[in-house]
MARBA-3410 file (N, C-alpha, C, O; in Angstrom, 1 decimal):
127
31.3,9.7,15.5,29.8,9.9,15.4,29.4,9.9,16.9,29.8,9.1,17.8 ~ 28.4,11.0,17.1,28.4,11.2,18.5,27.0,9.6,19.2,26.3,8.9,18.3 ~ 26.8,9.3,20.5,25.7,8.9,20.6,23.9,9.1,20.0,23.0,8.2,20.0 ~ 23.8,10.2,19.7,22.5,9.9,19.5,22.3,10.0,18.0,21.3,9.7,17.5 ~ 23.4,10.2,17.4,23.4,10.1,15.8,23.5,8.3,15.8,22.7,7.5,15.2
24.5,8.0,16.5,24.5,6.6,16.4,23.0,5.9,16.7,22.6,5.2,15.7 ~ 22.3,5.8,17.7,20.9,5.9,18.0,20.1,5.8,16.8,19.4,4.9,16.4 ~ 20.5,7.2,16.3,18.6,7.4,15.4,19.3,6.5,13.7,18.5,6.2,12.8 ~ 20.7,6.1,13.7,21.0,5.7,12.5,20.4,3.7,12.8,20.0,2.8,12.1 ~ 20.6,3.8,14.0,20.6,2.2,14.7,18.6,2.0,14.0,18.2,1.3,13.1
18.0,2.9,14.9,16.9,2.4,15.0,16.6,2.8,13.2,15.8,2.0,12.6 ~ 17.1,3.7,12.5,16.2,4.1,11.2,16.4,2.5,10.1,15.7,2.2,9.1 ~ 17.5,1.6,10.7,18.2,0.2,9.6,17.2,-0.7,10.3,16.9,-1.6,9.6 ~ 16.5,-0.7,11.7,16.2,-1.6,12.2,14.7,-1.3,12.0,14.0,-2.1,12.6 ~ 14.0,-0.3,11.4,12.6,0.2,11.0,12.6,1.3,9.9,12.0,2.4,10.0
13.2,1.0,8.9,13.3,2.0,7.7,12.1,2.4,7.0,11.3,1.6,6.5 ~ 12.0,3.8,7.0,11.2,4.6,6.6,11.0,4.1,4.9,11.9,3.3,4.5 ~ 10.0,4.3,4.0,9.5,4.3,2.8,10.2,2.8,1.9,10.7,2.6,0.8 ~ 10.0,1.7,3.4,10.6,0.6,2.8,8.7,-0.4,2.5,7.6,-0.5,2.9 ~ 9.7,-0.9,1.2,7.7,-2.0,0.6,7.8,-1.2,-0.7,8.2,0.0,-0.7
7.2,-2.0,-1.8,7.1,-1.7,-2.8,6.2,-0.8,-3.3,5.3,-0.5,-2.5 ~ 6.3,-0.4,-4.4,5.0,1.0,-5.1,4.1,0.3,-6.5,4.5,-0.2,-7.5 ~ 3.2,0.5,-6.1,2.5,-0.9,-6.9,2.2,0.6,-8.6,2.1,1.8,-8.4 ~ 2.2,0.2,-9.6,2.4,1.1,-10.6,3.4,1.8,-10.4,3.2,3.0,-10.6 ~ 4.0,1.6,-10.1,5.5,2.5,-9.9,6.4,3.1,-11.5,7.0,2.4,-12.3
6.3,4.6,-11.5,6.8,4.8,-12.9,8.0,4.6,-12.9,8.2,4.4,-14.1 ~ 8.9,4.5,-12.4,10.1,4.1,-12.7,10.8,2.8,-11.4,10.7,2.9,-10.1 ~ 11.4,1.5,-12.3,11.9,0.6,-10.6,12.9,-0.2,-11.5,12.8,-0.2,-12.7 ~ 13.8,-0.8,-10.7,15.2,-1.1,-11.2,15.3,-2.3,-9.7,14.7,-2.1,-8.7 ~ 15.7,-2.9,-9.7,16.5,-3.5,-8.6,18.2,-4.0,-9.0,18.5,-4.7,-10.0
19.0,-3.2,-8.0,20.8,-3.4,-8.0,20.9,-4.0,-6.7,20.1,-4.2,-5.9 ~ 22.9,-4.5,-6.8,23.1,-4.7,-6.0,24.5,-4.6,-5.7,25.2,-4.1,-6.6 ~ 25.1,-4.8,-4.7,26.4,-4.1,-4.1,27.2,-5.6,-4.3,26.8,-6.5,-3.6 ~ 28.2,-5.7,-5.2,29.4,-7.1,-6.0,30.2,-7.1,-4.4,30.5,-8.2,-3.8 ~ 30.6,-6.0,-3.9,31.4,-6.3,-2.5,30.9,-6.8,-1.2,31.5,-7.3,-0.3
29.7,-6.6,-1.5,28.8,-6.9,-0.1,27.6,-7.9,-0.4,27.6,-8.8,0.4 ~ 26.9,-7.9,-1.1,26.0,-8.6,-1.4,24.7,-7.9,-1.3,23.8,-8.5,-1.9 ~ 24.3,-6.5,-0.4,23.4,-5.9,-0.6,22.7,-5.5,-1.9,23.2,-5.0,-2.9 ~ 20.9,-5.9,-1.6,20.2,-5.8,-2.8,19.1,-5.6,-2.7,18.4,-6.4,-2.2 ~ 18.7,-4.1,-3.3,17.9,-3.2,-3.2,16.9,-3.5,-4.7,17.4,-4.1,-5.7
15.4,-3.1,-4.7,14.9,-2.7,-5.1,14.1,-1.7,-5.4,13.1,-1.7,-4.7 ~ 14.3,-0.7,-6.2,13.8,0.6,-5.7,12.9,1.1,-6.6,13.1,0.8,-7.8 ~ 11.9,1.9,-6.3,10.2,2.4,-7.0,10.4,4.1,-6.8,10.8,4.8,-5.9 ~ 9.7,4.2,-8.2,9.5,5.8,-7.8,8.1,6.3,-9.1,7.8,6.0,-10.3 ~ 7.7,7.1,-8.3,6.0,7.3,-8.9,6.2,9.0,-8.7,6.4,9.8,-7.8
5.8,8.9,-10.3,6.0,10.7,-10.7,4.5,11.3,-11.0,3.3,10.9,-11.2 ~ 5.1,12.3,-10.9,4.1,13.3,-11.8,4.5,14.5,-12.0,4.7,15.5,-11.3 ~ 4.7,14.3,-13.8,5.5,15.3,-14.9,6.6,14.5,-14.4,6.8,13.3,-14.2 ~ 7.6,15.9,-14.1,9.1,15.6,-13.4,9.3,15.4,-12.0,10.4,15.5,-11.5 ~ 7.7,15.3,-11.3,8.0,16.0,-9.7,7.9,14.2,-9.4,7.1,13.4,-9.8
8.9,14.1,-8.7,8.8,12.5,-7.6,7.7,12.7,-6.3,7.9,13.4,-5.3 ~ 6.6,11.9,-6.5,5.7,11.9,-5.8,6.0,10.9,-4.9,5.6,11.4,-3.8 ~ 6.4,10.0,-4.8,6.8,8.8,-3.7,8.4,7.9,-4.3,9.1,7.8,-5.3 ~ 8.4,7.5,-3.4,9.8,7.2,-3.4,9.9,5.9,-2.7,9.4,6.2,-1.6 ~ 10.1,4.6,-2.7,10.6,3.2,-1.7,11.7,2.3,-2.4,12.2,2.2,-3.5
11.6,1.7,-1.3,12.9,0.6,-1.9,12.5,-1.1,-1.0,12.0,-1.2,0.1 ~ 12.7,-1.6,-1.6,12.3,-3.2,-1.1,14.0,-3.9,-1.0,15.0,-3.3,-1.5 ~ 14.0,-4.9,-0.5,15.4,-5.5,-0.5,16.1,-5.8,1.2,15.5,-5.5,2.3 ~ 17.3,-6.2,1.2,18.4,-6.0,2.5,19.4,-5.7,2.2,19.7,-6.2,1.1 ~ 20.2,-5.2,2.7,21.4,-4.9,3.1,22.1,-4.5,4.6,21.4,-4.7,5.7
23.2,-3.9,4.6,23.6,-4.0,5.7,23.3,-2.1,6.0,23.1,-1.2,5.3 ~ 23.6,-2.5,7.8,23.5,-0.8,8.2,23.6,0.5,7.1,22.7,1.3,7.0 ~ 24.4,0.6,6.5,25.2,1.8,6.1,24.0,1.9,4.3,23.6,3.0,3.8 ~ 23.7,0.4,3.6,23.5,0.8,2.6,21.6,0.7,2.7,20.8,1.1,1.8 ~ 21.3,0.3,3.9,19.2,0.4,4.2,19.3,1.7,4.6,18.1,2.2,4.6
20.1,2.3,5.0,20.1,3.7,6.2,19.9,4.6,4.7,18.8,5.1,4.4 ~ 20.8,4.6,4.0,21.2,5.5,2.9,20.0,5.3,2.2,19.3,6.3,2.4 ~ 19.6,4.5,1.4,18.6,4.3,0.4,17.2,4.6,1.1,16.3,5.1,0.5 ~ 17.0,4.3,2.6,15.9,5.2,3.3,16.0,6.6,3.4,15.2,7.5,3.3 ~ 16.9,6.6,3.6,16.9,8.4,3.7,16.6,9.4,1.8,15.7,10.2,1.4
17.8,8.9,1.3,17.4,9.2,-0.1,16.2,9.3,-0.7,16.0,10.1,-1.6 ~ 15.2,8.4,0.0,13.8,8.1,-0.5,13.3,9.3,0.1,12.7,10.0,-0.8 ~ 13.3,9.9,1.3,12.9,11.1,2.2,13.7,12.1,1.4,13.4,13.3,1.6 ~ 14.2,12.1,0.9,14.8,13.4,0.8,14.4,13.8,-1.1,14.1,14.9,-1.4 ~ 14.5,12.7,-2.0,13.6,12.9,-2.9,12.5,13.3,-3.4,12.2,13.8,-4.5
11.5,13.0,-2.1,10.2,13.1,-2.2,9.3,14.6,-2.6,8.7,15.3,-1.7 ~ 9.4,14.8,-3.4,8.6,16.4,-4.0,9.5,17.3,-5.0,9.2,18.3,-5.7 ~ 11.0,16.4,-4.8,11.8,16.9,-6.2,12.0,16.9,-7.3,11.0,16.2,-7.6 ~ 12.3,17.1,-7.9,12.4,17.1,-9.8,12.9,16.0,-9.8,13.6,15.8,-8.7 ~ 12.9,15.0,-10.5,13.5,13.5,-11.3,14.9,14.1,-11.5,15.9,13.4,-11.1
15.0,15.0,-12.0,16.7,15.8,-12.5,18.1,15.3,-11.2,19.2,14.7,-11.1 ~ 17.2,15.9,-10.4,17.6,15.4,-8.8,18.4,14.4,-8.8,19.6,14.6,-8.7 ~ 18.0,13.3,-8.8,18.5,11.6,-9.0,20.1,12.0,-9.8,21.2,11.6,-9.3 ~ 20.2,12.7,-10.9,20.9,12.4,-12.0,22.3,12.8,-11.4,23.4,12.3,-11.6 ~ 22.0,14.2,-10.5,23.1,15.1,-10.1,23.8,15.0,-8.7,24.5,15.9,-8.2
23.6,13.7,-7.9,23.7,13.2,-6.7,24.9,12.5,-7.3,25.2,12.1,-8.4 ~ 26.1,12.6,-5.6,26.9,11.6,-5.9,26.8,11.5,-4.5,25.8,11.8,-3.8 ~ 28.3,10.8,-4.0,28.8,10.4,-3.0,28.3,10.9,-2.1,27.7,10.3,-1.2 ~ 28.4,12.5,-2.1,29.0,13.6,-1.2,27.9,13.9,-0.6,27.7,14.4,0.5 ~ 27.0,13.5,-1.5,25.2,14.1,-1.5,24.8,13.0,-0.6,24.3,13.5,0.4
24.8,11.5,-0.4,24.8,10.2,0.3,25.3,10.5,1.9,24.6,10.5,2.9 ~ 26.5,10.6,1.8,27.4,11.7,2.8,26.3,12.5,3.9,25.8,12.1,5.0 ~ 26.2,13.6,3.3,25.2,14.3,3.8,23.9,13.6,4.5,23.8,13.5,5.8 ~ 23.2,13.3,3.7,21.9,12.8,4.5,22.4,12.0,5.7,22.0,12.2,6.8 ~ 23.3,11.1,5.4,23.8,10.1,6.3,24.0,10.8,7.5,23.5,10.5,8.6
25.2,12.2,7.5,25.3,13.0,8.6,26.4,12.5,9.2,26.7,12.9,10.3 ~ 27.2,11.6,8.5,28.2,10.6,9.5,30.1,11.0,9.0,31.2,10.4,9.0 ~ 29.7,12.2,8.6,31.2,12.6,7.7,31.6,11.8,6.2,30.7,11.7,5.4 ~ 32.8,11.4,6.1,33.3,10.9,4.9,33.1,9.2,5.2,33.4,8.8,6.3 ~ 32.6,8.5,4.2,32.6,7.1,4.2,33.6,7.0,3.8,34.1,7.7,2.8
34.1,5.8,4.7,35.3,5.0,4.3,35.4,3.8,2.7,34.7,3.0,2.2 ~ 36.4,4.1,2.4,36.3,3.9,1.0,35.8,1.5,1.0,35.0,0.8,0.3 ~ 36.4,1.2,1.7,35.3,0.3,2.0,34.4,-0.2,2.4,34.2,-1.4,2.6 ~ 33.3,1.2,2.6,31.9,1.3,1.8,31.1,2.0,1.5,30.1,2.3,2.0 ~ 31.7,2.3,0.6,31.5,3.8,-0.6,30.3,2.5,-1.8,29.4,2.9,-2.5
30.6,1.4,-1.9,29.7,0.7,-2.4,28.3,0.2,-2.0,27.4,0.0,-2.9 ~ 28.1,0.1,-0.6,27.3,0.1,0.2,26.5,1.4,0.1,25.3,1.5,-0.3 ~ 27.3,2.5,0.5,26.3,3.4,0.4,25.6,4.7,-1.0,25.0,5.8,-1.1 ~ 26.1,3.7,-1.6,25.7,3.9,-3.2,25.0,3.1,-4.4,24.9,3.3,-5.6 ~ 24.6,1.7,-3.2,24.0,1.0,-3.6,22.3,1.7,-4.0,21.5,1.1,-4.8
22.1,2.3,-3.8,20.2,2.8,-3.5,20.6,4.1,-4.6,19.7,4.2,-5.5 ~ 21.3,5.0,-4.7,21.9,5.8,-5.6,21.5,5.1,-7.0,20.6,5.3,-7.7 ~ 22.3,4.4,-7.1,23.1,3.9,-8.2,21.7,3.2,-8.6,21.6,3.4,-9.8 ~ 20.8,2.6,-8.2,20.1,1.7,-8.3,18.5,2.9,-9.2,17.9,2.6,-10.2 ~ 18.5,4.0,-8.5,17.8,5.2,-8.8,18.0,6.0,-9.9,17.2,6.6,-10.6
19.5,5.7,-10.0,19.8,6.3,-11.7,19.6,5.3,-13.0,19.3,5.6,-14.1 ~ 19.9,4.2,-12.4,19.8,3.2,-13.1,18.0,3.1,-13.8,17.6,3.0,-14.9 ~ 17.4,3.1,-12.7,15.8,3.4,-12.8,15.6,4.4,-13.7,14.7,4.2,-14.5 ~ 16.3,5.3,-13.7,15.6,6.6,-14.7,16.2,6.5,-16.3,15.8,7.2,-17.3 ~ 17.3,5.7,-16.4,17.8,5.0,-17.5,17.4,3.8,-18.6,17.6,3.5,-19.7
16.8,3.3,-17.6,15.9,2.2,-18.1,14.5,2.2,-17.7,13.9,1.1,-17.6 ~ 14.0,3.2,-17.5,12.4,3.4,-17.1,11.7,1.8,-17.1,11.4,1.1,-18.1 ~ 11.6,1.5,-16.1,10.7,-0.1,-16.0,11.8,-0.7,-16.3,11.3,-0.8,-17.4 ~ 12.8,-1.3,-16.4,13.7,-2.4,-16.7,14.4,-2.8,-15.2,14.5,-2.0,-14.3 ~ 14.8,-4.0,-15.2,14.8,-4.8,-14.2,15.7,-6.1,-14.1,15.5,-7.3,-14.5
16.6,-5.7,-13.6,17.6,-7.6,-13.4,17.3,-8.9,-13.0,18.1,-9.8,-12.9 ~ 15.7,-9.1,-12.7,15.3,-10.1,-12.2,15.0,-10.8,-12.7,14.6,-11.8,-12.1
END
């Protein structure tokens, strides 16, 4: 990872974008990562099928606040369908950092996982 990727990944964990909750939020779930202990809460506010806003509440470490912030930006104005058809590779990407190492592929699928879970159980909640 070159320097300034490292940079803007540094500063985005240490002031994450579309982090705080969505007050009526049509769909929210809060998960968590069994390997690491990261634990997210995540909100998403539609209209029809289009994702109108996007956040996540919670901590975790670098790799899984970076991810679930970006994901939030990158959902924002897509179809709900969206969420369903994301994996790894798609996490990957936004990240920009190549292939995650398989010890933490849980980390950075924590905010994923937590988003599909949300559209599965519309309003349901581990807490």
């Amino acid at each position: 990872m070159d320097e300034d990727r490292f940079y803007e990944l540094s500063e985005l964990y240490k002031n994450p974008k579309h982090k705080g909750k969505i007050e009526n939020a049509d769909y929210k779930y809060e998960d968590f990562s069994i390997s690491c202990g990261d634990r997210f809460s995540v909100y998403l506010k539609t209209e029809g099928k289009k994702i109108k806003d996007a956040s996540f509440d919670g901590n975790g470490c670098v790799i899984s606040t970076v991810a679930v912030s970006k994901l939030c930006d990158f959902l924002i104005g897509k179809d709900i369908s969206t969420i369903e058809k994301m994996d790894l590779k798609d996490i990957e990407n936004l990240l920009g950092i190549g292939k995650i190492s398989s010890s933490r592929i849980d980390c950075a699928l924590v905010g994923l996982k937590a988003f599909k879970r949300a559209i599965e159980s519309k309003n349901s909640n581990i807490y």
